[in-house]
mmCIF file as gemmi writes it, N, C-alpha and C atoms, coordinates in Angstrom:
data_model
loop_
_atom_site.group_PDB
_atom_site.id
_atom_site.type_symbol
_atom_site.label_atom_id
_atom_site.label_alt_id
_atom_site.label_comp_id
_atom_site.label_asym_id
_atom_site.label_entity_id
_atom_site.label_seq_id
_atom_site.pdbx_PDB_ins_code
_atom_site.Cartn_x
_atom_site.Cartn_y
_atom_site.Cartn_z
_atom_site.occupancy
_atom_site.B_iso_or_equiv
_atom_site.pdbx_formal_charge
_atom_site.auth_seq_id
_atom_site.auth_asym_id
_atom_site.pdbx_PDB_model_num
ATOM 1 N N . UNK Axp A 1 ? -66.14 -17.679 25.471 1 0 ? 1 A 1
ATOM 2 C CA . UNK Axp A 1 ? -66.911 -16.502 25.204 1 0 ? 1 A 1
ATOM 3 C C . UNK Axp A 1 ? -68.332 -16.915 24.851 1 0 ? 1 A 1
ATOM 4 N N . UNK Axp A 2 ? -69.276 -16.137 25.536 1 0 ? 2 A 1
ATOM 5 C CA . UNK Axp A 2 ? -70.673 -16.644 25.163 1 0 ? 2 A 1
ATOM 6 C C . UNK Axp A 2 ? -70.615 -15.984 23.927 1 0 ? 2 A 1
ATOM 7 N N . UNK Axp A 3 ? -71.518 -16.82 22.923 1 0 ? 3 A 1
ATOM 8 C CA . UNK Axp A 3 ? -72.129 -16.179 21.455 1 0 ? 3 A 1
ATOM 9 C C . UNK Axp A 3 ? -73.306 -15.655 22.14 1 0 ? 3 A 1
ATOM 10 N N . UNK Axp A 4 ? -74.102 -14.144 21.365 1 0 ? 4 A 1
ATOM 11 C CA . UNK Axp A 4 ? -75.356 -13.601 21.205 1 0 ? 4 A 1
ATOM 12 C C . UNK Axp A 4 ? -75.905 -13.521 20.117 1 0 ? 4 A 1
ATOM 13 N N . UNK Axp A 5 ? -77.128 -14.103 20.197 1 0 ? 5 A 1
ATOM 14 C CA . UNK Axp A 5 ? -77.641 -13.746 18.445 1 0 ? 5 A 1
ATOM 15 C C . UNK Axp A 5 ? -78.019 -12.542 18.33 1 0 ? 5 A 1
ATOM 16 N N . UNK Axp A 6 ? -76.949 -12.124 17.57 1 0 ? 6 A 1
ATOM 17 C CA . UNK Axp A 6 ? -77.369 -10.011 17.561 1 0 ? 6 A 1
ATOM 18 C C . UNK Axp A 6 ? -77.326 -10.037 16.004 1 0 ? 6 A 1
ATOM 19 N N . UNK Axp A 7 ? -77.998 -9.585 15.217 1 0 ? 7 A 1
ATOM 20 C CA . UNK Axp A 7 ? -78.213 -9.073 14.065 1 0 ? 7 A 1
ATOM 21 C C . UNK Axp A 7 ? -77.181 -8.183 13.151 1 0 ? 7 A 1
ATOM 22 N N . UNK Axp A 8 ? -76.446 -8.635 12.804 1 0 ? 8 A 1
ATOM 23 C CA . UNK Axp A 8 ? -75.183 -8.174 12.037 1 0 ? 8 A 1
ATOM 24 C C . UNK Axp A 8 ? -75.72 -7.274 10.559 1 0 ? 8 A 1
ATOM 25 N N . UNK Axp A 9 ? -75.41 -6.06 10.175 1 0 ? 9 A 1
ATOM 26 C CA . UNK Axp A 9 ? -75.382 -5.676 8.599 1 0 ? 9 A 1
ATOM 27 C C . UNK Axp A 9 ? -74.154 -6.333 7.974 1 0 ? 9 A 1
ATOM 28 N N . UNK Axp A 10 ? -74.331 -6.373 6.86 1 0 ? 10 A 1
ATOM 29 C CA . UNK Axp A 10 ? -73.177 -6.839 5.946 1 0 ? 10 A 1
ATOM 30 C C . UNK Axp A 10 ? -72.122 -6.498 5.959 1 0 ? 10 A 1
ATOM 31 N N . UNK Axp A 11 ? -71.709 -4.993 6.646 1 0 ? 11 A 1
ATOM 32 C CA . UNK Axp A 11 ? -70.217 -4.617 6.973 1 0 ? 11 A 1
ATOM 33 C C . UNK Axp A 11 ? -69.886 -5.52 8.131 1 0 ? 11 A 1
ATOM 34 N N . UNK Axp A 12 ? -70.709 -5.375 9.366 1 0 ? 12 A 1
ATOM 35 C CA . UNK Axp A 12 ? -70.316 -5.982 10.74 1 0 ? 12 A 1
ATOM 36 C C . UNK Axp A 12 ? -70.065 -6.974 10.361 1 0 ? 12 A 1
ATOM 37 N N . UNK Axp A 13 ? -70.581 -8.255 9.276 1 0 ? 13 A 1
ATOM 38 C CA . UNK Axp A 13 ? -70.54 -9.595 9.23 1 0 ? 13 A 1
ATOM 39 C C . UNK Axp A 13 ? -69.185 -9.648 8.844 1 0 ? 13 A 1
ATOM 40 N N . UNK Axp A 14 ? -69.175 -9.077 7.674 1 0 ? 14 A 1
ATOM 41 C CA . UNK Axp A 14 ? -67.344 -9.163 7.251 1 0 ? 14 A 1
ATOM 42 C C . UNK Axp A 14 ? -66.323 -8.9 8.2 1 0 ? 14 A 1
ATOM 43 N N . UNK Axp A 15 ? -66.319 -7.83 9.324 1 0 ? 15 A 1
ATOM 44 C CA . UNK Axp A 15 ? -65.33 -7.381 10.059 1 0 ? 15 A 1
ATOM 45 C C . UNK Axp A 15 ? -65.617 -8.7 10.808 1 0 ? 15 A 1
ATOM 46 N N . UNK Axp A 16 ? -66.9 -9.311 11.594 1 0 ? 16 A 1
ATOM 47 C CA . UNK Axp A 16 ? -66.937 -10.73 12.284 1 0 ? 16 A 1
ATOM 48 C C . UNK Axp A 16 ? -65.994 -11.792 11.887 1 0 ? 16 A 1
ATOM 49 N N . UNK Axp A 17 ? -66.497 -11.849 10.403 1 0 ? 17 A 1
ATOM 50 C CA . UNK Axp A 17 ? -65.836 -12.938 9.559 1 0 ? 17 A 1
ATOM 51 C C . UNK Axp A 17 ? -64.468 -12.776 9.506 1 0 ? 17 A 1
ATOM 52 N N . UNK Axp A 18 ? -63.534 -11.678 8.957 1 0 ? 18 A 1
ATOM 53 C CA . UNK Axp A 18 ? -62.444 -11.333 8.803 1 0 ? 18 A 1
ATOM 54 C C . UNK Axp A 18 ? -61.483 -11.634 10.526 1 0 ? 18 A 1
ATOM 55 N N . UNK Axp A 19 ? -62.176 -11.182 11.398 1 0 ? 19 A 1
ATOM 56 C CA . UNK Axp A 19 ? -61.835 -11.228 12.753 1 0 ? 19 A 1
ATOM 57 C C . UNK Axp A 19 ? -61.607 -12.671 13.081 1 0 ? 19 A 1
ATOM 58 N N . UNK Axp A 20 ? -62.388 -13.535 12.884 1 0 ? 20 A 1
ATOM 59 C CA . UNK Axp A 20 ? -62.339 -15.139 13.274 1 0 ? 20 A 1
ATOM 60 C C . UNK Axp A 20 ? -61.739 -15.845 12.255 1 0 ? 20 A 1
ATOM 61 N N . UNK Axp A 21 ? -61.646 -15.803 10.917 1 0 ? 21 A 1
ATOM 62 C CA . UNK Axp A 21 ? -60.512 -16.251 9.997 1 0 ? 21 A 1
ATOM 63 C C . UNK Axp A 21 ? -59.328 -15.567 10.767 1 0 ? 21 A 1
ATOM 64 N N . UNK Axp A 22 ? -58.867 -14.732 11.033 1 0 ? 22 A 1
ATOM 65 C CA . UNK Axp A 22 ? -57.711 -14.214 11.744 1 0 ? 22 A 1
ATOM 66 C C . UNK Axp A 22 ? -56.834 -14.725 12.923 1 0 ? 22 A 1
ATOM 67 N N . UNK Axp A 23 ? -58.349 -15.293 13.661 1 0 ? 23 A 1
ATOM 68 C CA . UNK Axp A 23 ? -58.125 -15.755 15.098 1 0 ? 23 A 1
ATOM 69 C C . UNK Axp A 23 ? -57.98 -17.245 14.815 1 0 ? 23 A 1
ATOM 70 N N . UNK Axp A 24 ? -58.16 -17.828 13.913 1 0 ? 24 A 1
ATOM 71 C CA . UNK Axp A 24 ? -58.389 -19.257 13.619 1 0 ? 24 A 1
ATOM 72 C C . UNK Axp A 24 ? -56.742 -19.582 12.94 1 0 ? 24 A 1
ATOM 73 N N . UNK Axp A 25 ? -55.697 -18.311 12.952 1 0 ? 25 A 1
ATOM 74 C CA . UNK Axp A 25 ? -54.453 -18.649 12.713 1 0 ? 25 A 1
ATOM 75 C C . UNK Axp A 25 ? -53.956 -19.13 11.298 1 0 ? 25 A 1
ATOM 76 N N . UNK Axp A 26 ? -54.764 -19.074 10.47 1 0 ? 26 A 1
ATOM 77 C CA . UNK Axp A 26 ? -55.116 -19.482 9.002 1 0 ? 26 A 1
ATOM 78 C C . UNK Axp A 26 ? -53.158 -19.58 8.333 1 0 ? 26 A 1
ATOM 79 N N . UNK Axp A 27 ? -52.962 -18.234 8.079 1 0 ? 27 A 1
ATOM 80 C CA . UNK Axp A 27 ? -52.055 -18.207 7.983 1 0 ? 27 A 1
ATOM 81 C C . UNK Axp A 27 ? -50.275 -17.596 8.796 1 0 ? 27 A 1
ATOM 82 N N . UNK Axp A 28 ? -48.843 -17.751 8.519 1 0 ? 28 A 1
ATOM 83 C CA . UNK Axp A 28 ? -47.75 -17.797 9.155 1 0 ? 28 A 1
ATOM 84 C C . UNK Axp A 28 ? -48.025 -16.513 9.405 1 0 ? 28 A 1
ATOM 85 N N . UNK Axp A 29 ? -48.203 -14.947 9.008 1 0 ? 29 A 1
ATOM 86 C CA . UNK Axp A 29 ? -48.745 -13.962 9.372 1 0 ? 29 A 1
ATOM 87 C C . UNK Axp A 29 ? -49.52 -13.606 10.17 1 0 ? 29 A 1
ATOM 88 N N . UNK Axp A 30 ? -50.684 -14.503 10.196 1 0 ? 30 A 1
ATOM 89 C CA . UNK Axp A 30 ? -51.464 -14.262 11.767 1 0 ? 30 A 1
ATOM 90 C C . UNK Axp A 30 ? -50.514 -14.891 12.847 1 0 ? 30 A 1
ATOM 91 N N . UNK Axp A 31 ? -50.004 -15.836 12.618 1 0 ? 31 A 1
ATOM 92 C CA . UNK Axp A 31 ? -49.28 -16.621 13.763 1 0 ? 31 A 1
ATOM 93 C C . UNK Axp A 31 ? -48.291 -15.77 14.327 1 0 ? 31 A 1
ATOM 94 N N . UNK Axp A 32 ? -47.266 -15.37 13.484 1 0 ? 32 A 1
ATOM 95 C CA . UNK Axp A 32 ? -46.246 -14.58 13.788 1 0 ? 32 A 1
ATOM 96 C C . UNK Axp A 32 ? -46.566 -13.101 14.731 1 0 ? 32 A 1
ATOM 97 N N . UNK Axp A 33 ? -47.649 -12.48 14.191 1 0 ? 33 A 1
ATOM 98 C CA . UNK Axp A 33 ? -48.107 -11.138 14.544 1 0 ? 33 A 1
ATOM 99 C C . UNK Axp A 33 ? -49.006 -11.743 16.043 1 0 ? 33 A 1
ATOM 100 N N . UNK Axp A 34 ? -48.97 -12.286 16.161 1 0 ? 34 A 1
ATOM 101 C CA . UNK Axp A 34 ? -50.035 -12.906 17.531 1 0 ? 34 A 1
ATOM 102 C C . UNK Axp A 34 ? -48.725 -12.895 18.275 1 0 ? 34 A 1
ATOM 103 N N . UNK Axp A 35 ? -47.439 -14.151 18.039 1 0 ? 35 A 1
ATOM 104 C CA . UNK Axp A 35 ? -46.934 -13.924 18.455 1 0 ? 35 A 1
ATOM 105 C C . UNK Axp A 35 ? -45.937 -12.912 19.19 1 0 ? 35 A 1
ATOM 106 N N . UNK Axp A 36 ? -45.546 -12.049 18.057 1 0 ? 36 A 1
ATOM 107 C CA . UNK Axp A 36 ? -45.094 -10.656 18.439 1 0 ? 36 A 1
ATOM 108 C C . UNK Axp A 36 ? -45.647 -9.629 19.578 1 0 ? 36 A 1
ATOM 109 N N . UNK Axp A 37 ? -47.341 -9.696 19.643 1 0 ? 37 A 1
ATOM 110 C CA . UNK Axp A 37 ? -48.043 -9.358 20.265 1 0 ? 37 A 1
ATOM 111 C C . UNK Axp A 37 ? -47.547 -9.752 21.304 1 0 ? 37 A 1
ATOM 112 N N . UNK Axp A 38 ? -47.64 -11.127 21.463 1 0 ? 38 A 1
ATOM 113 C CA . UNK Axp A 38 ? -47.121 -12.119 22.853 1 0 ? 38 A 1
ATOM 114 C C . UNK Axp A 38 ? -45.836 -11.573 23.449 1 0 ? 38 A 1
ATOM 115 N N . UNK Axp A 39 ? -45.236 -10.956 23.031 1 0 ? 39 A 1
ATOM 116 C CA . UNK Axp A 39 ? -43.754 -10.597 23.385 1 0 ? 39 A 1
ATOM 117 C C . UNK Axp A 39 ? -43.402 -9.32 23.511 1 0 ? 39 A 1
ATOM 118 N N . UNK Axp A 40 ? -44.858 -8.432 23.418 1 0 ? 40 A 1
ATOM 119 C CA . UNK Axp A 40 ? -44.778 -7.372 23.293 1 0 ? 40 A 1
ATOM 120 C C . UNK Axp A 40 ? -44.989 -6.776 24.821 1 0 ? 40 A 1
ATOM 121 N N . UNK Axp A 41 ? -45.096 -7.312 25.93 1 0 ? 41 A 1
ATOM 122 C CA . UNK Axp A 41 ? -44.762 -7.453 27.273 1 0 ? 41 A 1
ATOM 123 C C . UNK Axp A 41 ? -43.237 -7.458 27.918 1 0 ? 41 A 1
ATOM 124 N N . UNK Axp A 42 ? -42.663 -8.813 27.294 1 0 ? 42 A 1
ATOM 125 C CA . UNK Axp A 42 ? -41.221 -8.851 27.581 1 0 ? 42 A 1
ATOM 126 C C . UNK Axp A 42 ? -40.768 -7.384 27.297 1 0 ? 42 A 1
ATOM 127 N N . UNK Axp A 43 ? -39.395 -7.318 27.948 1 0 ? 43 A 1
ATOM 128 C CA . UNK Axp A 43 ? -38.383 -6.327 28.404 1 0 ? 43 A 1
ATOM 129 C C . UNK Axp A 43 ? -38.095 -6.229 26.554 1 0 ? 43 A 1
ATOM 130 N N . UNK Axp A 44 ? -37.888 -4.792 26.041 1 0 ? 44 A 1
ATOM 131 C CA . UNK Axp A 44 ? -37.883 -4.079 24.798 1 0 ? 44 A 1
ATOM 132 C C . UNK Axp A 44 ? -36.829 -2.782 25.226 1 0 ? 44 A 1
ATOM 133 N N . UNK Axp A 45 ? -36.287 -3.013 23.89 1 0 ? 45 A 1
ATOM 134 C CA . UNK Axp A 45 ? -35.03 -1.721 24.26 1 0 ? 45 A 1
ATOM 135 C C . UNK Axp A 45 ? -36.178 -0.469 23.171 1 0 ? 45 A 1
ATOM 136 N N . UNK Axp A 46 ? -36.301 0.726 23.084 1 0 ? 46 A 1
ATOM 137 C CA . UNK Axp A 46 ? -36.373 1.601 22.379 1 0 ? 46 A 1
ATOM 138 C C . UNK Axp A 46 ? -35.444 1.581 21.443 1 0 ? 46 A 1
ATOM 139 N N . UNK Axp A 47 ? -36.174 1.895 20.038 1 0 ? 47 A 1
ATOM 140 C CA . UNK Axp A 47 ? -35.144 1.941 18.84 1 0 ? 47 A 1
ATOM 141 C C . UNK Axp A 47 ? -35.78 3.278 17.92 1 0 ? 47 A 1
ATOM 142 N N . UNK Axp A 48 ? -34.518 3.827 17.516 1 0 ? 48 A 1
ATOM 143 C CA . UNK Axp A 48 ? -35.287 4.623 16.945 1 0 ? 48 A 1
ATOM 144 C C . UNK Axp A 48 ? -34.548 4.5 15.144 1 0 ? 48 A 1
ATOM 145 N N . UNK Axp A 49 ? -36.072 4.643 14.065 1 0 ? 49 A 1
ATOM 146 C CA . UNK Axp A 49 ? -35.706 3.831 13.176 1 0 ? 49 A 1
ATOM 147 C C . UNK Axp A 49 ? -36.012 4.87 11.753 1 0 ? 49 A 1
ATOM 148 N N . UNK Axp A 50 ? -35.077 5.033 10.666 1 0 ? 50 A 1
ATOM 149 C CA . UNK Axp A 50 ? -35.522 5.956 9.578 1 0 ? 50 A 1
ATOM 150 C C . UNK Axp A 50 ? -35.675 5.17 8.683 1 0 ? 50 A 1
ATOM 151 N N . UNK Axp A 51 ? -37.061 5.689 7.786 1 0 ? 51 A 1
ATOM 152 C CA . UNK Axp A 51 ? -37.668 4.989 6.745 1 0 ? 51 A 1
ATOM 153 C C . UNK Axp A 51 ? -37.806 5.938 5.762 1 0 ? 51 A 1
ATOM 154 N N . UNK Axp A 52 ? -37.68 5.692 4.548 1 0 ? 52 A 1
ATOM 155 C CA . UNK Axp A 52 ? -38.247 6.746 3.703 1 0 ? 52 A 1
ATOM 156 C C . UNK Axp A 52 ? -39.701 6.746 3.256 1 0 ? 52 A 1
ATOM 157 N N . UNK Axp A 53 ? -40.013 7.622 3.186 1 0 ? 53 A 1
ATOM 158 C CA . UNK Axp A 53 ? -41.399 7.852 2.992 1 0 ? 53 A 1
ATOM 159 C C . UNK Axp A 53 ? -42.527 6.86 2.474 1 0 ? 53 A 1
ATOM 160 N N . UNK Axp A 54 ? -42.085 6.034 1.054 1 0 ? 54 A 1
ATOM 161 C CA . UNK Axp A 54 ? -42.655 5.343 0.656 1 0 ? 54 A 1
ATOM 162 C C . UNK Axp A 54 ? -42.854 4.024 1.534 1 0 ? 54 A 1
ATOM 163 N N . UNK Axp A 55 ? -41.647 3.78 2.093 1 0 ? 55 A 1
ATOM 164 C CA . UNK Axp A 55 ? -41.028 2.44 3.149 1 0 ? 55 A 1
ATOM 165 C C . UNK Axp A 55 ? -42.411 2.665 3.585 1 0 ? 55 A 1
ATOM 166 N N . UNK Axp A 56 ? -42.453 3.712 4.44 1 0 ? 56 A 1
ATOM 167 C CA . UNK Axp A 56 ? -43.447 3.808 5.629 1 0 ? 56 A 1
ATOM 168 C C . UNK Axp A 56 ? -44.838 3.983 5.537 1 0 ? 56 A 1
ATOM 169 N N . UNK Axp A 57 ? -45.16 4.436 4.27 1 0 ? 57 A 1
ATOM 170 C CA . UNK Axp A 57 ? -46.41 4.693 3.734 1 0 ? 57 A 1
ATOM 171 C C . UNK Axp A 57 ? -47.08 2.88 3.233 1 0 ? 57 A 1
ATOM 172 N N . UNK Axp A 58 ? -46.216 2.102 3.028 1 0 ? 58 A 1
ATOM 173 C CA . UNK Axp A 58 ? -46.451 0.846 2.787 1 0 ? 58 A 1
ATOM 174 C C . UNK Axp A 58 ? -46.315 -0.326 4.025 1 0 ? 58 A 1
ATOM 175 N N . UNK Axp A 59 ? -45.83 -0.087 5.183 1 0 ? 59 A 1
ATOM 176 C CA . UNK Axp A 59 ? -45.611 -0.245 6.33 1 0 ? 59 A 1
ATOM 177 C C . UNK Axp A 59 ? -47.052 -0.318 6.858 1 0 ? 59 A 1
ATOM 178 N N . UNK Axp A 60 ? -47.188 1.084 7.147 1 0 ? 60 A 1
ATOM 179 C CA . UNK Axp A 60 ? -48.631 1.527 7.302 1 0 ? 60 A 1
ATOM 180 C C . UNK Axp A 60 ? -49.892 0.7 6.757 1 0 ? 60 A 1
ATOM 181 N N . UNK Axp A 61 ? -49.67 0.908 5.309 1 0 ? 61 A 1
ATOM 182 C CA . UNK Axp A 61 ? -50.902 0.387 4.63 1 0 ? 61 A 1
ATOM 183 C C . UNK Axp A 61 ? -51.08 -1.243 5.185 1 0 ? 61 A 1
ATOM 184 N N . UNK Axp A 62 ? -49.917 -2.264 5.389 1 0 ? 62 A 1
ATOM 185 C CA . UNK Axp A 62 ? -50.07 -3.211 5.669 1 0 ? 62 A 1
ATOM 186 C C . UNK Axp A 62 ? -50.828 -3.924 7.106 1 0 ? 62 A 1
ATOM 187 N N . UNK Axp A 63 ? -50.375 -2.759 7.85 1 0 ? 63 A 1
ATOM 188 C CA . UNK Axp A 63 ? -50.624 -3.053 8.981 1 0 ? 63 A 1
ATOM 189 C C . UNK Axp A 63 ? -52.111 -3.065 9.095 1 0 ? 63 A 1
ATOM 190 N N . UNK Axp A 64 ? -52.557 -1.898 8.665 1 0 ? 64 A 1
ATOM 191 C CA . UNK Axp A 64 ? -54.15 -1.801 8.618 1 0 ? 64 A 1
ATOM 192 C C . UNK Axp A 64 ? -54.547 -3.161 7.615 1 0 ? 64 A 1
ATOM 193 N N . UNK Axp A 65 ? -54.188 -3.583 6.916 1 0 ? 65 A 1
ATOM 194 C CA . UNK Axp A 65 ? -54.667 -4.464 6.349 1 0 ? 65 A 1
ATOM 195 C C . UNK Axp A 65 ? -54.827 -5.558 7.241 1 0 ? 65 A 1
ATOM 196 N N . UNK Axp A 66 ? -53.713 -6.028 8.049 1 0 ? 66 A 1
ATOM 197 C CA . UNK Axp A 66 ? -53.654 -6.945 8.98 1 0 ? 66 A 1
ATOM 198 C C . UNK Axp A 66 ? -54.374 -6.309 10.779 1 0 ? 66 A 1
ATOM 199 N N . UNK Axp A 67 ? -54.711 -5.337 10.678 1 0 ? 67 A 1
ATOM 200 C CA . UNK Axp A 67 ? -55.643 -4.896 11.697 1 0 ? 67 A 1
ATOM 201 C C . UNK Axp A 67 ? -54.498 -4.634 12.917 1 0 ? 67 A 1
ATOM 202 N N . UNK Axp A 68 ? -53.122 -4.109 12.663 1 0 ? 68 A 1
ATOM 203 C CA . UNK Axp A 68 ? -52.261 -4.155 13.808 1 0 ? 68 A 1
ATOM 204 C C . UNK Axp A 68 ? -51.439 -2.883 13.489 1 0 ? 68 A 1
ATOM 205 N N . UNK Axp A 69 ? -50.904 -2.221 14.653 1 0 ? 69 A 1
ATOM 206 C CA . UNK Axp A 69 ? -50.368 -0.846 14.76 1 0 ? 69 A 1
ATOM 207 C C . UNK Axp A 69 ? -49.178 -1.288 14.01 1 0 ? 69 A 1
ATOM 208 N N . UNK Axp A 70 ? -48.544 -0.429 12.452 1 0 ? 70 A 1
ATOM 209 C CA . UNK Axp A 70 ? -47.583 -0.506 12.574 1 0 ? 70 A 1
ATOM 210 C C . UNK Axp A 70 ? -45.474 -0.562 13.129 1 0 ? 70 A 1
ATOM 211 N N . UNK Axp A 71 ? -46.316 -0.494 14.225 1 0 ? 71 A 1
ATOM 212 C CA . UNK Axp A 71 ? -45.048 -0.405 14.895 1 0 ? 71 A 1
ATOM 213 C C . UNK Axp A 71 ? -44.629 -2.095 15.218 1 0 ? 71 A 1
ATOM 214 N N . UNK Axp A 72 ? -46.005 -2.897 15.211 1 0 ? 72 A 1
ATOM 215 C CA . UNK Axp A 72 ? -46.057 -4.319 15.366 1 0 ? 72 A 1
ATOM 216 C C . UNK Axp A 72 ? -45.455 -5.129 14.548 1 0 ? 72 A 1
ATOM 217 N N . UNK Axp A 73 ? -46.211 -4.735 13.733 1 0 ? 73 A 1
ATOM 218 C CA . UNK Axp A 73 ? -45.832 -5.335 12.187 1 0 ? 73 A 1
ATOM 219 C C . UNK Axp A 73 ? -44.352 -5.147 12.087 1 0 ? 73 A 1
ATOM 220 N N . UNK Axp A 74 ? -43.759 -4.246 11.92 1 0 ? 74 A 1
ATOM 221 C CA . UNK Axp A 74 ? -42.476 -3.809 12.062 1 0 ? 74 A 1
ATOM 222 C C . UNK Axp A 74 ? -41.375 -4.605 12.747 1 0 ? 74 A 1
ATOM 223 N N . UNK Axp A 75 ? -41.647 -4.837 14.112 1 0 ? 75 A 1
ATOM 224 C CA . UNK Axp A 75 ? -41.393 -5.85 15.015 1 0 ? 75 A 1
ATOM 225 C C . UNK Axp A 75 ? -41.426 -6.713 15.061 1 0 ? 75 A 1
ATOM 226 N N . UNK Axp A 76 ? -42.374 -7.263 14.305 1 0 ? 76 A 1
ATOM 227 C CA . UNK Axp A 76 ? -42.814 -8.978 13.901 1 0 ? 76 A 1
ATOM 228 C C . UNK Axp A 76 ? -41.939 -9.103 12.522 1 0 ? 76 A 1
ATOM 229 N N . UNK Axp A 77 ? -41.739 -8.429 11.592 1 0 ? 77 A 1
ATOM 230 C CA . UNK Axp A 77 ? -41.131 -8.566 10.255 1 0 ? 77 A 1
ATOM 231 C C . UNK Axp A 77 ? -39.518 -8.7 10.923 1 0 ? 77 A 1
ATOM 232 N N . UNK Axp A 78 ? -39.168 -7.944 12.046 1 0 ? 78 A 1
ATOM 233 C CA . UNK Axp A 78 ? -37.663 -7.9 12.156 1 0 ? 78 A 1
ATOM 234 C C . UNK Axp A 78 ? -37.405 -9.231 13.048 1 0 ? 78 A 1
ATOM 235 N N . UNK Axp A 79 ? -38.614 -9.434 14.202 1 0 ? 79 A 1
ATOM 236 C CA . UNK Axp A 79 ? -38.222 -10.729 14.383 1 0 ? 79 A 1
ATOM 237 C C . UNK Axp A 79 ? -37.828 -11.961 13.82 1 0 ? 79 A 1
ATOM 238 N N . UNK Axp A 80 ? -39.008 -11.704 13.14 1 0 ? 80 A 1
ATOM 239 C CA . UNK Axp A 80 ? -38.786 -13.011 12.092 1 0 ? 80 A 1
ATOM 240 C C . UNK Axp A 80 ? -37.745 -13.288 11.288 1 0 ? 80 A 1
ATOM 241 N N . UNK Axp A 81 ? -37.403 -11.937 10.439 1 0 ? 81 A 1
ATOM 242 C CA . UNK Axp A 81 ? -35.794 -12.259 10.163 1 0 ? 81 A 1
ATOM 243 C C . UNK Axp A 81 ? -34.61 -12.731 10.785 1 0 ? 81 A 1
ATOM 244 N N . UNK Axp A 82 ? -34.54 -12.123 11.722 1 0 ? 82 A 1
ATOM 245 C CA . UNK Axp A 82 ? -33.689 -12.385 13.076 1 0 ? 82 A 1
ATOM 246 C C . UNK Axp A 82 ? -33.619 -13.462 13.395 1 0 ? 82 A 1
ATOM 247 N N . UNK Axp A 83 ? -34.87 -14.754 13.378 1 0 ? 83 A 1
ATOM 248 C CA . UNK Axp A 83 ? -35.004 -15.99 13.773 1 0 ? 83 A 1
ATOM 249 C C . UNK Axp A 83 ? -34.766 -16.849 13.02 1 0 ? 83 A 1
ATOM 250 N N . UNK Axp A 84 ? -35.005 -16.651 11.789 1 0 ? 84 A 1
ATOM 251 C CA . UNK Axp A 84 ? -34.825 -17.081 10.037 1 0 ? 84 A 1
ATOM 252 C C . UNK Axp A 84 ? -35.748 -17.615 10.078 1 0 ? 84 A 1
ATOM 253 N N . UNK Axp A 85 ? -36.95 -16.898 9.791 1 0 ? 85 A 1
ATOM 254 C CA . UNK Axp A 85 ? -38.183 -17.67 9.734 1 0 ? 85 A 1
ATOM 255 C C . UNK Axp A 85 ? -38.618 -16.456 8.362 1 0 ? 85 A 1
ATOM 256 N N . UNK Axp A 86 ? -37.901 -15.373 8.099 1 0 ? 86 A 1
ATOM 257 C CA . UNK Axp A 86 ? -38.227 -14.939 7.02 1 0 ? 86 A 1
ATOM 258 C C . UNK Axp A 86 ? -36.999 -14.752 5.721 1 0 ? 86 A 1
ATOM 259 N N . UNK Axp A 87 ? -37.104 -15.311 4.635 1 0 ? 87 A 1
ATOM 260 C CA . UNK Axp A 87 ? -35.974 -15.211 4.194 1 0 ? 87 A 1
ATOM 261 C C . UNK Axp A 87 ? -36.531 -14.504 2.778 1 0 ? 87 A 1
ATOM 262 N N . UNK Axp A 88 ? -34.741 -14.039 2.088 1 0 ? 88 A 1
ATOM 263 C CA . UNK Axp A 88 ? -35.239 -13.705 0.809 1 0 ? 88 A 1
ATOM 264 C C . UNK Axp A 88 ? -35.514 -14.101 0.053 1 0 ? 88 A 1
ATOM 265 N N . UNK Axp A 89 ? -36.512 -13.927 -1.07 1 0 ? 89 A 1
ATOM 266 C CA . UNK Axp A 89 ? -36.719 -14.473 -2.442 1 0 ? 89 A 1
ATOM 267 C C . UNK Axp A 89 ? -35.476 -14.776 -3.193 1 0 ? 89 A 1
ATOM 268 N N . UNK Axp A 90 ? -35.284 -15.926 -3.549 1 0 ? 90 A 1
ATOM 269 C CA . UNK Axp A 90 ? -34.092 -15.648 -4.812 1 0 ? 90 A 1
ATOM 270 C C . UNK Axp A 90 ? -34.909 -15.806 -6.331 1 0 ? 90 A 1
C-alpha cells in the first residue's frame, strides 16, 4: 500500500493508530477475529441463537470495541472454544 502524507486531526490519528496496532496482530484476539474473518467464506450452516438481553447488549458493546460486526465476534468466541483455544477460568 502506498503511504500519503495527508494531514491527520487527532481523532483520525487514533482511529490510524488503533487500526495498525490491530493489523500488527498484537494480541490472540486480533489473531483469532482475523482469522474467523478468514473463514467467514467457507461453507456456514445458519444458526439461529437466543441471548438474553444483557448477553447481547455486551456482545455488542465488544464487538465495537474490537471494530467487528457482532455476529463475528460471536463466531470467533464459539470457534475458539470448539478448538480449545478458549478455556475457562478456574
Amino acid at each position: 500500500m502506498i503511504k500519503k502524507n495527508i494531514k491527520l486531526d487527532n481523532e483520525e490519528q487514533a482511529i490510524e493508530d488503533s487500526f495498525d496496532a490491530f493489523l500488527q496482530g498484537g494480541s490472540l484476539d486480533a489473531v483469532a477475529l482475523i482469522e474467523a474473518a478468514k473463514n467467514t467464506g467457507k461453507k456456514s450452516k445458519p444458526v439461529s441463537l437466543r441471548l438474553t438481553e444483557s448477553d447481547f447488549t455486551k456482545a455488542h458493546a465488544k464487538a465495537l470495541e474490537e471494530g467487528v460486526a457482532y455476529q463475528t465476534l460471536l463466531t470467533s468466541v464459539i470457534h475458539l472454544y470448539l478448538s480449545g483455544m478458549l478455556v475457562r477460568k478456574s
